[in-house]
C-alpha positions as CSV (number, residue, x, y, z in Angstrom):
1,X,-1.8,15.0,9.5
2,X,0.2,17.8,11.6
3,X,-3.0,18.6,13.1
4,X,-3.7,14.7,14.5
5,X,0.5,14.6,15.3
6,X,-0.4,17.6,18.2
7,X,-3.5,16.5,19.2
8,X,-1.5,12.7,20.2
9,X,1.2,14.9,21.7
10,X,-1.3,16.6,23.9
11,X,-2.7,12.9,25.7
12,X,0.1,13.0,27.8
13,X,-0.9,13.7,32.5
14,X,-1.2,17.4,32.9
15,X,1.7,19.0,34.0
16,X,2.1,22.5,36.3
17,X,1.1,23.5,39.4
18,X,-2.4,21.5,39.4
19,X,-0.4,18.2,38.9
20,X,2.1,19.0,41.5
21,X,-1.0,19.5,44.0
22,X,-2.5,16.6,42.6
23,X,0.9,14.3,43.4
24,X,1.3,15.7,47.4
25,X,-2.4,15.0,48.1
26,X,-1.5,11.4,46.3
27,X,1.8,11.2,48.2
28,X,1.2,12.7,51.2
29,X,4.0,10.5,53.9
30,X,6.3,10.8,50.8
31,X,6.3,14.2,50.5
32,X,7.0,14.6,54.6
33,X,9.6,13.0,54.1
34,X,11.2,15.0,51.2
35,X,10.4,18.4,53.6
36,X,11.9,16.3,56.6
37,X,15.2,15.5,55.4
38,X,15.2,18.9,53.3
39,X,15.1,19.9,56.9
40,X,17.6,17.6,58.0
41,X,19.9,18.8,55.4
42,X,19.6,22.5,56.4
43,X,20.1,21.9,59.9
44,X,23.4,20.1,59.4
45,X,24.6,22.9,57.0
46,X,23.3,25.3,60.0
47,X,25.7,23.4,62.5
48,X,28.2,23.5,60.1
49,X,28.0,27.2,59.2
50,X,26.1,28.9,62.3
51,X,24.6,32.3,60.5
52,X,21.0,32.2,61.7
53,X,20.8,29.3,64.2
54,X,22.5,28.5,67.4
55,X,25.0,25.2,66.4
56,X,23.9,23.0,69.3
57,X,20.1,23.4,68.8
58,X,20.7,22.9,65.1
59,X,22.9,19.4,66.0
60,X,19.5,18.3,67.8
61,X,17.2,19.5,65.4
62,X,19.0,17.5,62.8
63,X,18.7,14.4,65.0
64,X,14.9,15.1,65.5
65,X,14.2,15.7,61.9
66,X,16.3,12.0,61.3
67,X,14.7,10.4,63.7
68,X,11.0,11.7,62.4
69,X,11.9,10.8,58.7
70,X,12.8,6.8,60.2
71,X,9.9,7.1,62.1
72,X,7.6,7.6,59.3
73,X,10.0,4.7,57.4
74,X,9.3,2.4,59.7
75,X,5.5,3.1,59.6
76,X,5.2,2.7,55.7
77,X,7.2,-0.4,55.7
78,X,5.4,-2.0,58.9
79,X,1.9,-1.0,59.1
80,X,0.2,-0.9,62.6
81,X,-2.1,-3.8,62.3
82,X,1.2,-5.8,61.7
83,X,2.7,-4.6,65.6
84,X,2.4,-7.6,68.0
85,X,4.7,-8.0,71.3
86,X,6.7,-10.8,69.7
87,X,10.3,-12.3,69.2
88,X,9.5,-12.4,65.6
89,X,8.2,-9.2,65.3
90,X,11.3,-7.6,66.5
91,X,13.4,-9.1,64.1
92,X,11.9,-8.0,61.5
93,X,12.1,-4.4,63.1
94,X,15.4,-4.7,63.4
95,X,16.0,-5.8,60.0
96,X,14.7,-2.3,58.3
97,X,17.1,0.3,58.0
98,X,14.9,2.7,58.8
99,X,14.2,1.0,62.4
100,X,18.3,1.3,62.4
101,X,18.6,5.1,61.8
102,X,15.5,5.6,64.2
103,X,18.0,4.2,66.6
104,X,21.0,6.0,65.4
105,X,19.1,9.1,66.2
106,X,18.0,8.1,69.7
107,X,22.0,7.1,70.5
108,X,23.3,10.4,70.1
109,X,20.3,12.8,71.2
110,X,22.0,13.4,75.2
111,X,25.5,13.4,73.4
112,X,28.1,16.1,73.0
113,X,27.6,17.9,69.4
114,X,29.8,15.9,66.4
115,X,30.2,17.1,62.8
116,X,30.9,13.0,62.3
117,X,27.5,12.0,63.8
118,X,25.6,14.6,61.0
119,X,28.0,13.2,58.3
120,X,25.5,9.9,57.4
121,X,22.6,11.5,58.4
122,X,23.5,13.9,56.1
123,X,24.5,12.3,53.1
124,X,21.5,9.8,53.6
125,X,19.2,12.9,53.2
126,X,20.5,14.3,50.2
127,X,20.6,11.2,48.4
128,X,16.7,10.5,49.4
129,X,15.7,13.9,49.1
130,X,17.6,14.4,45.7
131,X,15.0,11.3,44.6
132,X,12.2,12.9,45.7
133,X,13.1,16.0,44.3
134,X,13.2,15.0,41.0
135,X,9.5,13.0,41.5
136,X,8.2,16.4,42.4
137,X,10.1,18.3,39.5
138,X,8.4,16.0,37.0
139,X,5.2,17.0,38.1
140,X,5.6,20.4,37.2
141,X,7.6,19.5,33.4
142,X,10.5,17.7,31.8
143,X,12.1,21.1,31.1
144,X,11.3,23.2,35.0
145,X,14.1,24.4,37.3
146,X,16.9,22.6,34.9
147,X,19.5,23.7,37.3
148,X,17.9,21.8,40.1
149,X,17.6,18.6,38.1
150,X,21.0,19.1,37.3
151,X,22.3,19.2,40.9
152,X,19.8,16.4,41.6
153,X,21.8,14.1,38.4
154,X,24.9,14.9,39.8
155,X,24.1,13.6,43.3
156,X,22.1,10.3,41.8
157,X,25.3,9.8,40.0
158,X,27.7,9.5,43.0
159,X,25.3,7.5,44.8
160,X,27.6,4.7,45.3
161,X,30.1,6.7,46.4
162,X,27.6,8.5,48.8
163,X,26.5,5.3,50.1
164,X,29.8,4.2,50.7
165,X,31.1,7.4,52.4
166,X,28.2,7.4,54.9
167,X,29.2,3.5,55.6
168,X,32.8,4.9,56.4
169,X,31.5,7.4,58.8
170,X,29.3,5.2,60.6
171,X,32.3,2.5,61.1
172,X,34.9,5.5,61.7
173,X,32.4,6.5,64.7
174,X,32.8,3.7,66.6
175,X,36.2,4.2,68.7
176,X,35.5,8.5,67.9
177,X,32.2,7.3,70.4
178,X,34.4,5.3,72.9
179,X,36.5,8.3,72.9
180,X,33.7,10.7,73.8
181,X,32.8,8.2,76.7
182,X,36.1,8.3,78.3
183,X,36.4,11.7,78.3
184,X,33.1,12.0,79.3
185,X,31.4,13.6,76.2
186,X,28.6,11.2,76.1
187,X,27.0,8.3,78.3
188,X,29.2,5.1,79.1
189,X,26.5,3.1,77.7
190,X,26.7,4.9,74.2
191,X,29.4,3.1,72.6
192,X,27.5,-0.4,73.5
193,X,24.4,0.9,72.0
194,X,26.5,1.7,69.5
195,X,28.1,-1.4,68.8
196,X,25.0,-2.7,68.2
197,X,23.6,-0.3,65.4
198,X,26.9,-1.1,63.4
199,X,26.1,-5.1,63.7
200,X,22.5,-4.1,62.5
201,X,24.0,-2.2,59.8
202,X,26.6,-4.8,58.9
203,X,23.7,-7.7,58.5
204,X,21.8,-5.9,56.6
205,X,20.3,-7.1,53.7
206,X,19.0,-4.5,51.7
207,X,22.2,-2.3,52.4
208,X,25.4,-4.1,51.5
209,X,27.8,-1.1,52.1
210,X,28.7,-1.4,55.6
211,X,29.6,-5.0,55.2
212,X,31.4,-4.1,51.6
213,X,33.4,-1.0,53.5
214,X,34.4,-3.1,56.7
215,X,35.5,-6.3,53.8
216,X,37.9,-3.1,52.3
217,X,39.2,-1.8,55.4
218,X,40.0,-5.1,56.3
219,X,41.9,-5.7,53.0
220,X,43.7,-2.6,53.6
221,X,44.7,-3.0,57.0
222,X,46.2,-6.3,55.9
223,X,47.9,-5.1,52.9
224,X,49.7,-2.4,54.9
225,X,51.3,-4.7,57.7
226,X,52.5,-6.7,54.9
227,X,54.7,-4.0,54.3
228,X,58.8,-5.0,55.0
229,X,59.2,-1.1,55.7
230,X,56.2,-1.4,58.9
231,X,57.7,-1.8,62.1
232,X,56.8,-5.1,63.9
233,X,55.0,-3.5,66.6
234,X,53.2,-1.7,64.6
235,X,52.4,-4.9,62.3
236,X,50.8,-6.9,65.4
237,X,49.0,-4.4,66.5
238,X,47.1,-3.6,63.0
239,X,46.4,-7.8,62.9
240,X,45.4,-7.8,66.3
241,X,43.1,-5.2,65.7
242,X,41.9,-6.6,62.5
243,X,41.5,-9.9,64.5
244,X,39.4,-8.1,67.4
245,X,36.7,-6.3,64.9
246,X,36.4,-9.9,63.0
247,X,35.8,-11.6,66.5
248,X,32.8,-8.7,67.0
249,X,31.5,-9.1,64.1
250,X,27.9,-10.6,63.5
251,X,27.9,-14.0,62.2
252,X,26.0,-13.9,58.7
253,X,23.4,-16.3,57.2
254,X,24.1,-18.3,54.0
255,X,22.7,-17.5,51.4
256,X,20.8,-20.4,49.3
């Protein structure tokens, strides 16, 4: 009976090195995209801390590296065949987030260097790359590199919170980019393109977070001009600026 016990322990897929080959000849795209936003991640920590790379070339290269990992997105979730020079067509496009962070990327590659413009490209690529990571992990065994599948549990469990930081960023951008137009630190057509990359990412459908952090700002701004110790100036110009981004805002389909 021990003997039989092994032999049904031992039907489990191989595991090691042969497996690992075996799953990045299966998953080829996936696995770019784990080494692009690995590379993304490095080059934001390389702007941030410039040891071994100029800062500006490592701002662009994270760009780059955002923009490839969207582009390949974009091709997995709309295949060539599907391409046609159509109304409909593009509003699919511009449904996918990927298509969105493509064009996040493509904003802010002729613009002065930003820590905030890295800060959701950043986060998006550790959460995405932490997934991946432990995909290629359990190829190799349940019990390999145990520090590295803890780091990787420790960023799958602030997810959320991840999500919802990189939602904050985007939004906090928006005047930081009108800002950088007026005193001539990017284009003046930035913060219109840029206006409507937040309106994608507020209709979204598969990524709720924008829309949820906008619905909390919005509760906050309101909460503190309701305060008897605000000044009234101060008061009117908080409603009038939560009045202004509601008036922007993209109008939203029912939902049946």
């Amino acid at each position: 009976m021990p003997q039989s016990n092994t032999q049904a322990g031992d039907t489990g897929p191989p595991k090691g090195i042969p497996a690992l080959k075996a799953y990045v000849i299966t998953n080829k795209i996936d696995v770019a995209l784990w080494g692009i936003r690995i590379l993304t991640i490095l080059c934001t920590i390389g702007y941030v801390i410039p040891i071994f790379n100029n800062p500006v070339s490592a701002f662009y290269k994270a760009l780059l590296a955002n923009a490839a990992a969207s582009a390949l997105r974009v091709h997995q979730r709309i295949p060539p065949r599907e391409i046609t020079l159509s109304r409909e067509f593009l509003q699919r496009l511009f449904q996918e987030d990927s298509a969105h962070n493509l064009f996040y990327s493509l904003i802010f590659i002729n613009v002065a260097p930003n820590l905030l413009i890295l800060t959701p490209i950043f986060l998006f690529a550790l959460l995405h790359a932490a997934s991946a990571s432990l995909a290629i992990l359990d190829t190799l065994g349940q019990n390999s590199m145990w520090v590295a599948r803890l780091i990787i549990s420790l960023v799958e469990f602030q997810s959320r919170n991840i999500l919802r930081a990189a939602a904050l960023a985007e939004i906090v951008l928006f005047p930081v980019v009108v800002l950088m137009a007026l005193f001539g630190y990017s284009g003046l057509m930035t913060p219109f393109m840029y206006y409507y990359f937040v309106m994608w990412r507020y209709a979204s459908r598969r990524n709720p977070y924008t829309r949820n952090t906008f619905h909390e700002l919005r509760a906050l701004t309101e909460r503190t001009a309701q305060r008897p110790s605000l000044p009234a100036p101060l008061k009117s110009a908080l409603l009038a600026a939560v009045q202004l981004v509601c008036r922007m805002a993209p109008p939203m389909e029912v939902q049946q």
